[in-house]
DOFIRO-382650 format. One record per residue (C-alpha): x, z, y; residue in one letter. Coordinates in nm, 3 decimals, always signed. Layout:
BEGIN
((X; Z; Y); A)
...
//
This chain:
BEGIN
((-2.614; -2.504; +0.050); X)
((-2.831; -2.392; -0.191); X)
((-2.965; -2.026; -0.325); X)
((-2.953; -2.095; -0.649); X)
((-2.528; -2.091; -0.651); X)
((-2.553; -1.735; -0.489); X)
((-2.732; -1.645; -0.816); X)
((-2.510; -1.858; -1.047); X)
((-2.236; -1.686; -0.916); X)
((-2.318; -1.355; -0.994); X)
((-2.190; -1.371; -1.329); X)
((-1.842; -1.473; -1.300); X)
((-1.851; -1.215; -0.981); X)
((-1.923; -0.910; -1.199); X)
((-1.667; -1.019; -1.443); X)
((-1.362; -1.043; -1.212); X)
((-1.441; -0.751; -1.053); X)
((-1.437; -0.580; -1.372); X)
((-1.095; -0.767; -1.479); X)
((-0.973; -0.653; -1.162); X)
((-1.035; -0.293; -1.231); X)
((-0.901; -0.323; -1.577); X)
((-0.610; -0.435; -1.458); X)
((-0.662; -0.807; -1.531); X)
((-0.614; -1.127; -1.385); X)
((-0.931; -1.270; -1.167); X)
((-1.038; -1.598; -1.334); X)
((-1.117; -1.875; -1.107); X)
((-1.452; -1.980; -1.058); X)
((-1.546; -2.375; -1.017); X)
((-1.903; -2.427; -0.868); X)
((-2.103; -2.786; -0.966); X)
((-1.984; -3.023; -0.706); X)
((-2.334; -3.207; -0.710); X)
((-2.663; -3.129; -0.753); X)
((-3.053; -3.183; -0.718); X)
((-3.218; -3.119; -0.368); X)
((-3.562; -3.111; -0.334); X)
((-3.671; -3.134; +0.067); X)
((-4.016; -3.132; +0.157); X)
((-4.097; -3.305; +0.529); X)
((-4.440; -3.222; +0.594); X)
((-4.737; -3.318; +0.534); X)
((-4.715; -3.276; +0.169); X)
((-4.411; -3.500; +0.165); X)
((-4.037; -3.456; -0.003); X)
((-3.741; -3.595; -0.058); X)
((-3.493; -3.554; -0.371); X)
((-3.185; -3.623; -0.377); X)
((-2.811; -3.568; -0.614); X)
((-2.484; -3.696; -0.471); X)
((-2.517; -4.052; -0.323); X)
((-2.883; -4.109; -0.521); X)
((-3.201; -4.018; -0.295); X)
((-3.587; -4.127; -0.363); X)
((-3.865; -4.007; -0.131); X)
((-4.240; -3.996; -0.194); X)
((-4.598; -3.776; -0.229); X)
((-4.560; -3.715; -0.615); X)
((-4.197; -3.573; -0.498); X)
((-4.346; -3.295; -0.295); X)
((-4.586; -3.225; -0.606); X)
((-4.365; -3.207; -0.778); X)
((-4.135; -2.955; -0.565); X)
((-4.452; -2.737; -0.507); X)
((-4.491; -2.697; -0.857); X)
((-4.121; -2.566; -0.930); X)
((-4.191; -2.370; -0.660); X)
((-4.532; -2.180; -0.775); X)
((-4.372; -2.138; -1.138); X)
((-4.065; -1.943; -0.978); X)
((-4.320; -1.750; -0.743); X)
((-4.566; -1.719; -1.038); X)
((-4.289; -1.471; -1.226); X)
((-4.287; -1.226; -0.947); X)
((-4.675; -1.223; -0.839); X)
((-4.860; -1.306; -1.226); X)
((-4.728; -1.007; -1.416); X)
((-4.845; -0.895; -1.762); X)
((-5.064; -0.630; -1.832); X)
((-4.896; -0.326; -1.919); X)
((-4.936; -0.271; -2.293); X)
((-5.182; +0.023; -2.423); X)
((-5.066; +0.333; -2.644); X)
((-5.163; +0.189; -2.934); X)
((-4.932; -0.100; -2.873); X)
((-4.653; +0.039; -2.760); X)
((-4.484; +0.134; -3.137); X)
((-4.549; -0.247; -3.237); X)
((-4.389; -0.360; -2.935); X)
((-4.072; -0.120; -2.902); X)
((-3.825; -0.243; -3.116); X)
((-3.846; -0.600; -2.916); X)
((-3.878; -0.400; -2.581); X)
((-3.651; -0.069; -2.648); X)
((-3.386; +0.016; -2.828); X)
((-3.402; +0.322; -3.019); X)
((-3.212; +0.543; -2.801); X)
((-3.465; +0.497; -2.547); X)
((-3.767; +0.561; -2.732); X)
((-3.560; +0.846; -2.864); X)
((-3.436; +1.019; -2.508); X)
((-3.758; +0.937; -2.322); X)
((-4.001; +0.981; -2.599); X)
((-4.373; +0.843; -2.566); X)
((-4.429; +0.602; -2.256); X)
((-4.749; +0.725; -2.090); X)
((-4.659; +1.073; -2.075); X)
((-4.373; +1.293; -1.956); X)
((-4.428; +1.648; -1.975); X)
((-4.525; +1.924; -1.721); X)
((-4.415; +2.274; -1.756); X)
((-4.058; +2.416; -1.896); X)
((-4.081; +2.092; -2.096); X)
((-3.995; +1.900; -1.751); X)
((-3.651; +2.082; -1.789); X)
((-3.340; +1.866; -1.806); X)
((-3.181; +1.847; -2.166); X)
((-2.927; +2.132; -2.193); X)
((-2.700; +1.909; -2.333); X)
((-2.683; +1.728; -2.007); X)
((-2.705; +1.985; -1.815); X)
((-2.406; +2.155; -1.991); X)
((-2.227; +1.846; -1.986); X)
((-2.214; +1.854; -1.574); X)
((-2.160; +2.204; -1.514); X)
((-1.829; +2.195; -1.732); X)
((-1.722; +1.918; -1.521); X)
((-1.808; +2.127; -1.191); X)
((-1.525; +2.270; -0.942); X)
((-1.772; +2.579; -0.923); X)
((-1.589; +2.878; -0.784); X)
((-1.662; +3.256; -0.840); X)
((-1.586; +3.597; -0.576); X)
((-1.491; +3.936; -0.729); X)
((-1.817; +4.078; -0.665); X)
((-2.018; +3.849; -0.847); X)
((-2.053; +4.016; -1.184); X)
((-2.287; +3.723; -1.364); X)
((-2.299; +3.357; -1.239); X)
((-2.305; +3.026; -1.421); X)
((-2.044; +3.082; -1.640); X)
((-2.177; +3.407; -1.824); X)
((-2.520; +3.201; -1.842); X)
((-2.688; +3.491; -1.821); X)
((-3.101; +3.504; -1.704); X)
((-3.081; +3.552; -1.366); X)
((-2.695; +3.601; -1.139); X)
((-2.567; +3.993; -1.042); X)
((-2.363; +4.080; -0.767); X)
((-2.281; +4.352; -0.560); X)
((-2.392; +4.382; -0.206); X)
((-2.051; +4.449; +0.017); X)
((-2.054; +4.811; +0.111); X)
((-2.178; +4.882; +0.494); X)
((-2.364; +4.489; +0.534); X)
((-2.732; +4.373; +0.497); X)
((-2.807; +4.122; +0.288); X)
((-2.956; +3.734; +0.414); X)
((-3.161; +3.532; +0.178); X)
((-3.343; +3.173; +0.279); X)
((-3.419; +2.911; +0.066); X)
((-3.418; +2.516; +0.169); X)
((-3.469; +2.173; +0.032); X)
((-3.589; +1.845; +0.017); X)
((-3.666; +1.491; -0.137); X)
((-3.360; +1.261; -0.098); X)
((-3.336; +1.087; +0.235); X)
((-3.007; +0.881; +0.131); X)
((-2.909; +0.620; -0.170); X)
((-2.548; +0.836; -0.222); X)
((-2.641; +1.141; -0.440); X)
((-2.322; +1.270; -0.358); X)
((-2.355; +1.223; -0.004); X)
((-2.725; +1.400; +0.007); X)
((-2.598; +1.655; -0.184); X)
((-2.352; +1.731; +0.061); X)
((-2.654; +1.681; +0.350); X)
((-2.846; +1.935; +0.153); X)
((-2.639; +2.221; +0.070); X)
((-2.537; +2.204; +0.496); X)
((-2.896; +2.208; +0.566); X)
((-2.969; +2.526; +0.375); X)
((-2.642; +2.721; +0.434); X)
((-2.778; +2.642; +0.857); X)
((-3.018; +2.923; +0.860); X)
((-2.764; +3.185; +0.720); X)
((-2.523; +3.074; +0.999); X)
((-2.785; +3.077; +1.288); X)
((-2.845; +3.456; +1.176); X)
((-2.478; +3.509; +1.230); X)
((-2.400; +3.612; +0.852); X)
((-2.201; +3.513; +0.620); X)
((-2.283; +3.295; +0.339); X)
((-2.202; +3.477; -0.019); X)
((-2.379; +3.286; -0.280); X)
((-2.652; +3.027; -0.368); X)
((-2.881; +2.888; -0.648); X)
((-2.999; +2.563; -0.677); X)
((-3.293; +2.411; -0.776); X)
((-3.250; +2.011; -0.895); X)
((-3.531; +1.726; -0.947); X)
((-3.417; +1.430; -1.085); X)
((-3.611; +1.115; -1.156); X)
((-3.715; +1.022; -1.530); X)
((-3.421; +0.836; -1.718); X)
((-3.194; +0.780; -1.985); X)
((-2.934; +1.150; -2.082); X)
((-2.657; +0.989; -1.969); X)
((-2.777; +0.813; -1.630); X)
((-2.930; +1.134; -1.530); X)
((-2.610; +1.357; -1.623); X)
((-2.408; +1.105; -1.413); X)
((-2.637; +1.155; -1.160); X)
((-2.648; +1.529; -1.167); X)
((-2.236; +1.509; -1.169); X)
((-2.277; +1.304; -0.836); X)
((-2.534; +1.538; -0.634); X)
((-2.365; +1.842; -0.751); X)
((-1.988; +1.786; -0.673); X)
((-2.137; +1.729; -0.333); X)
((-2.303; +2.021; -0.272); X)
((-2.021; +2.207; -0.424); X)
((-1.781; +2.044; -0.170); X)
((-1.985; +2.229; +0.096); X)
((-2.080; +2.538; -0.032); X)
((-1.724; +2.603; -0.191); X)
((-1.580; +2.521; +0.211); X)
((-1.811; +2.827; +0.293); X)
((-1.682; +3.052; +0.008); X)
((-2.050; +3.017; -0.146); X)
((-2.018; +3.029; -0.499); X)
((-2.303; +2.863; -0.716); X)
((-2.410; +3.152; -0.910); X)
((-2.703; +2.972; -1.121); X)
((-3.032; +2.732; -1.076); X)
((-3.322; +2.528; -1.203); X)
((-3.263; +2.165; -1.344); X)
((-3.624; +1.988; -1.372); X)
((-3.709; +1.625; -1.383); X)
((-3.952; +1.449; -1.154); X)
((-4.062; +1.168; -0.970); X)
((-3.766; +1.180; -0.717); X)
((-3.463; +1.282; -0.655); X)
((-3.469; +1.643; -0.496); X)
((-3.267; +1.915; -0.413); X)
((-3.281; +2.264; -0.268); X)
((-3.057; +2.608; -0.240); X)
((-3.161; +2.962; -0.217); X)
((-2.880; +3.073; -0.059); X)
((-2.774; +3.444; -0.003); X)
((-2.567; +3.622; +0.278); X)
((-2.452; +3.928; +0.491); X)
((-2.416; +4.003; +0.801); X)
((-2.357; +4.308; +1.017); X)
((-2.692; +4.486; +1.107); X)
((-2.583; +4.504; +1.471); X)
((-2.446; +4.177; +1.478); X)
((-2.766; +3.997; +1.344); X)
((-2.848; +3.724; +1.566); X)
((-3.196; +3.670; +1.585); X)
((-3.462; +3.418; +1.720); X)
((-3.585; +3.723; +1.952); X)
((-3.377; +3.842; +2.262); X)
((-3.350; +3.533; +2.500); X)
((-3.389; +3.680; +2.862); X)
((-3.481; +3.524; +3.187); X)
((-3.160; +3.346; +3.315); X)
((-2.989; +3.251; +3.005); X)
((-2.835; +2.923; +2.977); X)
((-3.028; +2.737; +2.665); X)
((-2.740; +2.592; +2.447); X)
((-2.775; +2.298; +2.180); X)
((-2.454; +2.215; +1.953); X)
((-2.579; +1.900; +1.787); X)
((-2.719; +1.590; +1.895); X)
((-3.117; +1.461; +1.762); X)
((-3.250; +1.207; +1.623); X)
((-3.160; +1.216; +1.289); X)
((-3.558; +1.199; +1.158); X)
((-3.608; +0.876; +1.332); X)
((-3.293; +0.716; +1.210); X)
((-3.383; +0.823; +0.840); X)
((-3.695; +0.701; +0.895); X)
((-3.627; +0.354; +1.043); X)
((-3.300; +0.321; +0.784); X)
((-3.622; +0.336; +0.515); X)
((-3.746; +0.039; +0.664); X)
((-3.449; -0.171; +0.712); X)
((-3.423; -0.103; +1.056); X)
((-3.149; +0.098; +1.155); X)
((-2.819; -0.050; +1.233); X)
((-2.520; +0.061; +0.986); X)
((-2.348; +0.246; +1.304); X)
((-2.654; +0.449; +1.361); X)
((-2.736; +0.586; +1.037); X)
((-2.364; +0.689; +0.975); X)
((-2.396; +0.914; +1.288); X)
((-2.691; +1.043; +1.131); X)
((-2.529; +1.109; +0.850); X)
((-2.210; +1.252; +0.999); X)
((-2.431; +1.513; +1.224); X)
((-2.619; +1.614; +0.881); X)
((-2.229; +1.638; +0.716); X)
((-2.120; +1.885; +1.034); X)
((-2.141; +2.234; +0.960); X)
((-2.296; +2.492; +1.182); X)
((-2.012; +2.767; +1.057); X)
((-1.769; +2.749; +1.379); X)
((-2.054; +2.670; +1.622); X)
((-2.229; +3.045; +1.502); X)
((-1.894; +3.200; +1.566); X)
((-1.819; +3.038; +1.877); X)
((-2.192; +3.153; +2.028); X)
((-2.139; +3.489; +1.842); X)
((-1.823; +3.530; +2.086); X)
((-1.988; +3.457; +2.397); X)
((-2.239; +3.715; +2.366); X)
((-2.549; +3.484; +2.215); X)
((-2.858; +3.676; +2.240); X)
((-3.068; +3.464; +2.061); X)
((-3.050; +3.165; +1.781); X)
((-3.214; +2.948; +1.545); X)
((-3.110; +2.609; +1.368); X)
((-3.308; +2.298; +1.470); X)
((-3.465; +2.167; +1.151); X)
((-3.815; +2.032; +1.017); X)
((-4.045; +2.143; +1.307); X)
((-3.788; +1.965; +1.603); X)
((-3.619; +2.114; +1.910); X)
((-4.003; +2.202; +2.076); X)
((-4.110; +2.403; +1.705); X)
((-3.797; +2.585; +1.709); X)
((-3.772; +2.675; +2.051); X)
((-4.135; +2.783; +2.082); X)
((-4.070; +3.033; +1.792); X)
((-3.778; +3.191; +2.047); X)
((-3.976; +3.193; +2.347); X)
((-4.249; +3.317; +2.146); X)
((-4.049; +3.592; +2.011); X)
((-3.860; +3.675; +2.291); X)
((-4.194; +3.675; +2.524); X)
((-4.035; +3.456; +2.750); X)
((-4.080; +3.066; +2.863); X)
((-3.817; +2.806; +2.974); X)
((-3.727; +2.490; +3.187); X)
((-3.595; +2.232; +2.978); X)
((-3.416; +1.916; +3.147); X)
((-3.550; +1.603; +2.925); X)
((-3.261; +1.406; +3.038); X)
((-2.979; +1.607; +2.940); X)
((-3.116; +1.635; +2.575); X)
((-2.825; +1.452; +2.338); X)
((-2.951; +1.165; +2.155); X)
((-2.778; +1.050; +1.861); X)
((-2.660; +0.691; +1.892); X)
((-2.970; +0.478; +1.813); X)
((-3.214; +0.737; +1.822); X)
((-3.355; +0.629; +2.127); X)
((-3.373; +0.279; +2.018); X)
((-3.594; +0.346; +1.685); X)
((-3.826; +0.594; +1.860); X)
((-3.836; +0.310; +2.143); X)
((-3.951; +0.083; +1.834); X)
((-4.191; +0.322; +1.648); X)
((-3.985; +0.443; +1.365); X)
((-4.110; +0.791; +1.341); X)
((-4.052; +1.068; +1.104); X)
((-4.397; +1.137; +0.913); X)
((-4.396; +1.483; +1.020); X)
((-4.301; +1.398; +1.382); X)
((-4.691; +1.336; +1.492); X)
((-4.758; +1.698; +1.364); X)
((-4.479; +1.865; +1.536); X)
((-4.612; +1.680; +1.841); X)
((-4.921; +1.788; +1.798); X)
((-4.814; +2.158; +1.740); X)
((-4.649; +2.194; +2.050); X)
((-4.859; +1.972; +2.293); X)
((-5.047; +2.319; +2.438); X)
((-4.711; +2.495; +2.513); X)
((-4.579; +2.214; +2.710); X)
((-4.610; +2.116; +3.073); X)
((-4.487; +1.838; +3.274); X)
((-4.676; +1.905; +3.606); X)
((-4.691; +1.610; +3.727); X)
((-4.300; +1.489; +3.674); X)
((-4.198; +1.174; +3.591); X)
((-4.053; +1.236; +3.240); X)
((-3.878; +0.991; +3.019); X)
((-4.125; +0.939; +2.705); X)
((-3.872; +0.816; +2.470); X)
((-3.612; +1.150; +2.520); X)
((-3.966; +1.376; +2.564); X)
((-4.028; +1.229; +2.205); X)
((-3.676; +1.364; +2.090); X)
((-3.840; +1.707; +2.118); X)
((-4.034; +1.646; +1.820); X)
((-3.855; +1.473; +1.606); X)
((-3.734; +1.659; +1.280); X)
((-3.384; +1.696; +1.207); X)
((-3.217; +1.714; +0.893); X)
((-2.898; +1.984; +0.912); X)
((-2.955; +2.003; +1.273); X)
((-2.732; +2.178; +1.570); X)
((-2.778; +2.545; +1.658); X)
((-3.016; +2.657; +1.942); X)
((-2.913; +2.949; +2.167); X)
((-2.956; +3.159; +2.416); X)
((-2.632; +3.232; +2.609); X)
((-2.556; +3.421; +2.930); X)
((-2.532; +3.175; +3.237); X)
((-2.200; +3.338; +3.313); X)
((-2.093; +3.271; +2.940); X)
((-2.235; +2.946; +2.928); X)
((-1.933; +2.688; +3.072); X)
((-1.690; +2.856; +2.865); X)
((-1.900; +2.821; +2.553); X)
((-1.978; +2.459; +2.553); X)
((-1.579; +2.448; +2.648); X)
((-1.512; +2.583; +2.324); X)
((-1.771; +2.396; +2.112); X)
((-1.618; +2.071; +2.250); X)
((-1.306; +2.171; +2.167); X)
((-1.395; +2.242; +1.804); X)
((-1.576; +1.940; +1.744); X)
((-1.936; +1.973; +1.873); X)
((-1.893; +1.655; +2.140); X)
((-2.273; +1.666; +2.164); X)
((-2.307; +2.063; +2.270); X)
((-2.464; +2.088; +2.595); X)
((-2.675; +2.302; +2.789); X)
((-3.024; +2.151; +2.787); X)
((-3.230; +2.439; +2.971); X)
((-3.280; +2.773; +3.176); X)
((-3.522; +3.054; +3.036); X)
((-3.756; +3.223; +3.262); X)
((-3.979; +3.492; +3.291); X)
((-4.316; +3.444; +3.077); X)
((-4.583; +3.290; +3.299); X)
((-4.952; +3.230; +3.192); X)
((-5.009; +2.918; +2.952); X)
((-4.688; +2.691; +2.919); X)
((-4.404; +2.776; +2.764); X)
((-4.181; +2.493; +2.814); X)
((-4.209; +2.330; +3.121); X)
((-3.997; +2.001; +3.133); X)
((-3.793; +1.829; +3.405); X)
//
């Protein structure tokens, strides 16, 4: 009935949960049976009131607005933040010493190699890491050597790409996981084999121990991917920042024959994409409280899906030509084939997948900020002559994904067979969204 016994019951909240953990009995908790109400009724009248006792009147409302502004004036009057020369008088009221110790002066943190992350912290994770090794890695993490050595297997070329960015979800461990899929994506759409990766970590300014927990978090994620895709961690870069960050160079091999490239698509192919989009509006609308729980943990689970089976599956129906869809959306990507391949395509708007609430935040103007440019970037290569084209799944072109599906060219005569197979192993959204065609003057991608 009133807020102020959600707050008071914080408290004894925090300590039976903590009881309960321990092992303890939960305590029960009595809330005050009565208590003061004050009720304003217009026109700069109020009413109080406590149990059976009420009294009504103008000075009442004064005297509720003035509660009021105090509580308000805490969050909207705040003090001036305290110079350099007053920060040592004020610090041992403010800080405790291991603060001022860890973080050192207040109005400046370091640039450079002094950005690096303690090594005592940084030693502290890595012992706690699952981190796997491969006979032909000859220096990784462990021998904390300079830089990692391996051997090249004999008779393969080797696949490097590097990949990363600023956290897009509250669970370290979960973006961890979202990152090291996203970066081991490109090595799958070339049809190799990933081998081994280095990582490069920002984490936000804080306290040793807060920052090694964190580190332990994001890292056992990432490990739980690339160790599923025999990619040992073989070394990194462990900086602090203003966010949370991560990226992977990660290294591969692949047959030189067997390559599959973003060149090679040829007029009649069936156009093949394994994942569903959306996944750069739903980030961006979950940023402003606007994405429903169900939608953002399909986001999430396409970002968690690895593109490893799907490159074999297309690999064994003859693909002639791939890419992942990431950063520069379905349009970007598939204008770098066409481009490559000198050819142009037909592209069905509504067969495009949609991930479940995509539509609905595009619909409502949650857009990725790099979805505009990616727009923009395409807008000369695409042609609608004249059909009547749904905007909303035309706008699922552009939008960025995060770990996205693989984009292929198939043979039509391939093509049932392969979506047959990506269904069975898990892609439900894999679908045929297009035809290529011989090059024509102007458009690329011309949209039905």
């Amino acid at each position: 009935k009133s807020g102020v016994f959600a707050v008071r019951q914080g408290p004894p909240l925090e300590a039976n949960l903590r009881r309960v953990v321990l092992g303890q009995d939960a305590r029960n908790f009595r809330p005050q049976s009565a208590f003061l109400s004050l009720i304003s009724t217009g026109a700069k009248h109020a009413v109080a009131s406590r149990g059976n006792w009420c009294i009504s009147g103008d000075w009442i409302w004064r005297w509720k607005d003035h509660i009021d502004r105090s509580f308000m004036d805490k969050f909207n009057k705040l003090p001036e933040m305290e110079t350099k020369s007053e920060i040592p008088s004020i610090a041992p009221q403010l800080l405790t010493s291991t603060v001022v110790d860890e973080l050192g002066p207040l109005d400046m943190r370091c640039g450079g190699c002094g950005a690096k992350v303690a090594s005592s912290t940084l030693a502290g994770v890595l012992a706690r890491l699952d981190i796997e090794t491969r006979p032909d890695i000859i220096a990784g993490v462990a021998s904390a050597d300079d830089a990692a050595i391996f051997n090249p297997p004999p008779g393969r070329s080797m696949v490097q790409s590097v990949d990363g960015f600023r956290a897009m979800h509250d669970d370290p461990y979960v973006f961890g996981r979202i990152a090291a899929n996203h970066a081991l994506g490109d090595v799958f759409a070339m049809g190799a084999t990933p081998h081994s990766a280095l990582a490069f970590v920002t984490v936000p300014h804080g306290l040793r121990h807060k920052n090694q927990d964190l580190l332990l978090q994001l890292m056992s994620g990432a490990l739980k991917v690339l160790n599923a895709a025999g990619c040992p961690l073989v070394g990194g870069h462990t900086a602090e920042g203003a966010e949370l960050a991560l990226g992977f160079t990660v290294n591969g091999t692949v047959d030189q024959a067997q390559a599959q490239r973003k060149s090679g698509m040829q007029p009649g192919d069936a156009i093949i994409l394994t994942k569903a989009l959306g996944t750069g509006t739903l980030f961006a609308a979950n940023m402003h409280a606007a994405a429903k729980g169900r939608w953002l943990q399909a986001a999430v689970a396409s970002a968690l899906q690895s593109n490893s089976t799907a490159a074999e599956i297309l690999g064994s129906h003859d693909v002639r030509a791939c890419t992942d869809v990431t950063g520069f959306g379905l349009a970007g990507h598939l204008i770098e084939m066409l481009t490559a391949s000198e050819a142009a395509a037909e592209i069905k708007i509504g067969e495009l997948p949609a991930i479940d609430g995509a539509i609905d935040t595009i619909r409502s103007g949650h857009l990725s900020t790099l979805h505009r440019a990616n727009a923009d970037a395409s807008a000369n290569w695409l042609s609608d002559q004249g059909a009547r084209v749904d905007g909303d799944h035309r706008e699922l072109m552009f939008d960025p994904q995060t770990a996205g599906g693989l984009l292929a060219s198939i043979p039509e005569e391939k093509s049932e067979a392969c979506i047959a197979a990506l269904a069975e192993a898990g892609y439900q959204h894999a679908c045929r969204i297009g035809t290529v065609k011989s090059m024509a003057s102007g458009t690329l991608i011309e949209l039905l």
